[in-house]
VEXSE-787880 format. One record per residue (C-alpha): x, y, z; residue in one letter. Coordinates in steps of 0.02 Angstrom, whole numbers, padded with zeros to 5 digits, always signed. Layout:
! VEXSE-787880
XYZA...
***
This chain:
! VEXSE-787880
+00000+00000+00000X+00073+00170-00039X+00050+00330+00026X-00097+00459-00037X-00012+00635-00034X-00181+00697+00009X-00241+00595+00145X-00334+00675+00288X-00250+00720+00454X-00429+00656+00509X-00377+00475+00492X-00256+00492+00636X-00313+00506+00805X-00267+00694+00882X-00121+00626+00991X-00063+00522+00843X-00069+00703+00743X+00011+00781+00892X+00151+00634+00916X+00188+00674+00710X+00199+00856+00737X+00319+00818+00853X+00414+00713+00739X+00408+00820+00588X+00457+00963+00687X+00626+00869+00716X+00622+00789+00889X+00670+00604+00942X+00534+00504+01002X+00617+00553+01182X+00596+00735+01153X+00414+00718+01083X+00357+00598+01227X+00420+00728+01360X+00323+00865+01272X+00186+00769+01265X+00187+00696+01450X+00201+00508+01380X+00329+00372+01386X+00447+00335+01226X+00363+00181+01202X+00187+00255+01199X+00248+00384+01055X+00334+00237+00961X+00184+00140+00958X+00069+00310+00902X+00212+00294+00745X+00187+00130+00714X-00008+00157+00696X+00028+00289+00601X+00110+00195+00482X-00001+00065+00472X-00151+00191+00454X-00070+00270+00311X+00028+00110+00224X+00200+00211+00230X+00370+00120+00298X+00499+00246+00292X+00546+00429+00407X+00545+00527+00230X+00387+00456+00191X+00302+00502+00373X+00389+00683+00355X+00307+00695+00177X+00148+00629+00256X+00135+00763+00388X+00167+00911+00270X+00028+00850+00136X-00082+00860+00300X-00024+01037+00365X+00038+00974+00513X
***
């Protein structure tokens, strides 16, 4: 499954949006799960759903995701 450029922030849960903002802003899952209050492993596995959500394997590919949504 490949990525659609144009697919709806909507499809991710808001703290799965918020964990990719984090992400796309530059910080390690470490940084991001501070900021958000949350343990490393809670913000890997909001990745991993997001991934799966949105059929995409690859960083670049989750970075490209997250600007095509405006986050």
């Amino acid at each position: 499954m490949s990525l659609t450029l144009t697919a709806p922030a909507t499809a991710l849960a808001p703290r799965e949006q918020e964990a990719l903002r984090y992400i796309a802003a530059g910080c390690t899952y470490v940084q991001a799960a501070r900021s958000m209050g949350l343990s490393r492993h809670t913000v890997d596995a909001y990745l991993r759903r997001i991934r799966a959500k949105l059929g995409i394997n690859t960083s670049a590919e989750m970075m490209r995701a997250a600007i095509s949504m405006g986050l």
